[in-house]
C-alpha positions in Angstrom: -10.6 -8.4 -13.2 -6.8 -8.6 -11.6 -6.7 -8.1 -8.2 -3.8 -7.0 -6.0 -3.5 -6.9 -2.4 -1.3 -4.1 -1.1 0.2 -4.7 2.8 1.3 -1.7 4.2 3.0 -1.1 7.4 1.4 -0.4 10.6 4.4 0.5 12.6 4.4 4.1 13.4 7.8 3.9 15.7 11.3 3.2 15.5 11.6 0.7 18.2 13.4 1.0 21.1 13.5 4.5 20.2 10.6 7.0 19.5 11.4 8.2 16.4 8.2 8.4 13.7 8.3 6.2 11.1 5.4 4.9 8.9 4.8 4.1 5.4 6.6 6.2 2.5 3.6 7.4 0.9 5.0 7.4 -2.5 5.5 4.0 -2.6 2.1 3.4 -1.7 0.1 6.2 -3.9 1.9 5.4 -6.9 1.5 2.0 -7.3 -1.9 2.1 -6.1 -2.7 4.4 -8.7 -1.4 3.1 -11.6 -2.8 -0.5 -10.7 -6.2 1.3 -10.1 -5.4 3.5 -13.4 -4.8 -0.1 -15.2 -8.4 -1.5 -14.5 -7.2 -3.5 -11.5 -9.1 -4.0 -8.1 -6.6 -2.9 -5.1 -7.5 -4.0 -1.7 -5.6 -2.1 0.8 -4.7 -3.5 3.8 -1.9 -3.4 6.7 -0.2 -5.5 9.4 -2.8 -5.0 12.2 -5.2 -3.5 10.5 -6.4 0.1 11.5 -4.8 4.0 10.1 -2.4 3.1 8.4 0.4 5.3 9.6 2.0 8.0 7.3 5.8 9.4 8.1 5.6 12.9 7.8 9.0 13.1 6.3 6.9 11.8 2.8 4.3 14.4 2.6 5.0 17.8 1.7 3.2 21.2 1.1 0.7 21.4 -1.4 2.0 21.2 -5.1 6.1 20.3 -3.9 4.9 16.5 -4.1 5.4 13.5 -6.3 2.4 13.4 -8.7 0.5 10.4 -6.9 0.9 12.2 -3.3 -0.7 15.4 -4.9 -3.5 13.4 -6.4 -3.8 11.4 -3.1 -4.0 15.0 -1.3 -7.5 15.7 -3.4 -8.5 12.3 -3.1 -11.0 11.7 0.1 -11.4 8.1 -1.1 -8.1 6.9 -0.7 -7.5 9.2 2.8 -10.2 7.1 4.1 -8.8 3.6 3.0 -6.0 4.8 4.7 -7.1 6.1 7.8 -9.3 2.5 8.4 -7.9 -1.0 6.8 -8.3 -4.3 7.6 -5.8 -6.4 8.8 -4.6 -8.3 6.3 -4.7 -11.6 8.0 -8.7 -10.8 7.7 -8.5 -11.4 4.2 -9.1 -14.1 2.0 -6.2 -14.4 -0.4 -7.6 -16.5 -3.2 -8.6 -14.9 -5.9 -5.4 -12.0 -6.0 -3.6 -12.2 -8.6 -0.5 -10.4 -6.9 0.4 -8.6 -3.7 2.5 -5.7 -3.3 4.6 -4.4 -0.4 5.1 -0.4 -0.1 8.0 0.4 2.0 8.7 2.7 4.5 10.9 2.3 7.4 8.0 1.1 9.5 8.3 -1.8 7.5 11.8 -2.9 8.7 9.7 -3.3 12.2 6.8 -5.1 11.5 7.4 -7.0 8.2 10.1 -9.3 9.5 8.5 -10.5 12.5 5.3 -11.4 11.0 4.6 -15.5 10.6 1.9 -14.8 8.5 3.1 -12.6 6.2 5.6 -14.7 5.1 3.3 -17.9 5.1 1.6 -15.2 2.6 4.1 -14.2 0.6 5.5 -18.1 0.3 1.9 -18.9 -0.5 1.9 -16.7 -3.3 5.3 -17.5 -4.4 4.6 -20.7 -4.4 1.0 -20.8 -6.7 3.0 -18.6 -9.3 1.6 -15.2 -8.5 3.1 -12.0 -8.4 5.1 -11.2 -5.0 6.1 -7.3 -5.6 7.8 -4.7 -3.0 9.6 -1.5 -3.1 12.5 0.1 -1.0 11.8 -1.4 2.5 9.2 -3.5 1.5 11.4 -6.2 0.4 12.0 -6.4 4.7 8.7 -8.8 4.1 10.7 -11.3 2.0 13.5 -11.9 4.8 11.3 -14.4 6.7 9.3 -16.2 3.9 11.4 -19.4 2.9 11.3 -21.9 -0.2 9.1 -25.4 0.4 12.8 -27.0 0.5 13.2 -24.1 4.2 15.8 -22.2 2.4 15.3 -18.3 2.1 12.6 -17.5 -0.7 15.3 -14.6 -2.1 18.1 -17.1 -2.3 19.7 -17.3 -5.7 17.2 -14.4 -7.2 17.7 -11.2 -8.3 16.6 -8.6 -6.0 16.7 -5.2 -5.5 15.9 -3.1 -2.2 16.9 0.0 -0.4 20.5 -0.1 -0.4 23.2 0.4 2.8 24.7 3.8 1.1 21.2 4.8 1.1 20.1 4.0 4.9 23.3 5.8 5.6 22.8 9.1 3.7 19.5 9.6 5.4 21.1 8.7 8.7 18.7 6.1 9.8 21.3 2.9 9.4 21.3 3.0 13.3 18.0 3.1 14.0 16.7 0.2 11.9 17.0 -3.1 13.2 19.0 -4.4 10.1 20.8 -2.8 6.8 18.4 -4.3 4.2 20.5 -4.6 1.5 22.9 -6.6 3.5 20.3 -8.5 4.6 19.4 -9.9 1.7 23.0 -10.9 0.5 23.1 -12.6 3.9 20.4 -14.6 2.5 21.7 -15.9 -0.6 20.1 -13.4 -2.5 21.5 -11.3 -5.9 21.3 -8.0 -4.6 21.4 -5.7 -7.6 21.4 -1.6 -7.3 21.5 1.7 -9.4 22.4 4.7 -8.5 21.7 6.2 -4.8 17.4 7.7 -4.7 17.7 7.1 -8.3 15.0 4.7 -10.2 15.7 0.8 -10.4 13.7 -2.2 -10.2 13.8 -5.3 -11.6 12.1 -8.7 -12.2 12.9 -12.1 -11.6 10.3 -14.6 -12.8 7.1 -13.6 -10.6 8.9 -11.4 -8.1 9.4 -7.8 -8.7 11.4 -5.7 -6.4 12.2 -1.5 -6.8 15.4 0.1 -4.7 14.1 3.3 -3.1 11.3 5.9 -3.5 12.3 7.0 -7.0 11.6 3.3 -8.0 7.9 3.1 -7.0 6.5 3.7 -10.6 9.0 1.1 -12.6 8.2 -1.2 -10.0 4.5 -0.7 -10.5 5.0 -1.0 -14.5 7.1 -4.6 -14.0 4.2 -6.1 -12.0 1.2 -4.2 -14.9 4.1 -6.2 -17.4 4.0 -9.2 -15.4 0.2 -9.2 -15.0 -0.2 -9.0 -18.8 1.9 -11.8 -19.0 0.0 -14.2 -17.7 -3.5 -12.9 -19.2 -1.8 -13.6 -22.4 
């Protein structure tokens, strides 16, 4: 059976400031969905383990939500992963076949920082698995680096939230970084469609989506990927 280990955020504040942040629910439900949908094992975990926290801004009433956060809403299974994961250093790695990165601007304050996240992600790079994220989740490629110390995202093709779009939702002073920019600072080939609209995009193992809308392409590129190497 494939496996995939999803890493969510645990930040739940916009530091210095107060401001709630969280995961993007989307970007979690809907790849967790379709993977679980697929016949895949998903083991959901976050940065330190514990709730993983939701920003409110992602959930709304009852029947005004993306499909997977309506299903999620009904689902008392997946409200409980939620509300108690392990910390994903607690995990044993071997045996996943990918892991997965839902964003969220929590992300853009916990991802970064973490050592071994990126010793994860460069671990899986590196053995050929599938290294996917989604909006802000590509903020947990920034540290990892290639076995030469250069970036990992140098020289491939990458997509992430873009600059226009931190600035249209007004949050491109509170994050610690612009993503986007970011990543061209690193070397890497930042491609983008349209603002909130669907895009994502593969480059050898790693898969990458732009924003909210891209949650379910992304999530198709890694089922693609997956089948792939089954082959």
């Amino acid at each position: 059976m494939t496996r995939i280990l999803m890493i969510a955020t645990s930040a739940d504040r916009m530091i210095p400031g107060t401001e709630p942040t969280g995961v993007w629910l989307e970007e979690l439900t809907t790849p967790y969905y379709a993977f679980r949908d697929s016949g895949a094992e998903v083991t959901l975990a976050s940065i330190r383990g514990g709730a993983i926290p939701v920003d409110q801004r992602s959930v709304n009433a009852d029947g005004e939500n993306d499909a997977s956060v309506e299903r999620y809403l009904k689902d008392e299974a997946l409200k409980a992963e939620i509300a108690s994961t392990p910390a994903f250093t607690s995990i044993d790695p071997d045996g996943y076949d990918a892991v997965f990165l839902p964003g969220g601007h929590g992300t853009m304050f916990d991802y970064p920082v973490s050592e071994e996240l990126a010793r994860l992600v460069e671990r899986f790079d590196r053995e050929g698995k599938i290294v996917a994220a989604v909006c802000h989740g590509p903020a947990g490629l920034v540290s990892a680096k290639k076995p030469d110390g250069t970036p990992l995202v140098a020289g491939r093709r990458v997509a992430a939230f873009t600059d226009s779009e931190e600035r249209a939702v007004g949050l491109d002073n509170a994050v610690p970084f612009l993503l986007e920019t970011r990543m061209k600072e690193l070397g890497a080939k930042h491609e983008a469609g349209p603002d909130f609209q669907p895009f994502a995009l593969r480059d050898g193992n790693m898969v990458t989506g732009q924003n909210p809308a891209s949650a379910t392409r992304t999530a198709q590129l890694v089922m693609e990927v997956l089948k792939e190497k089954a082959a």
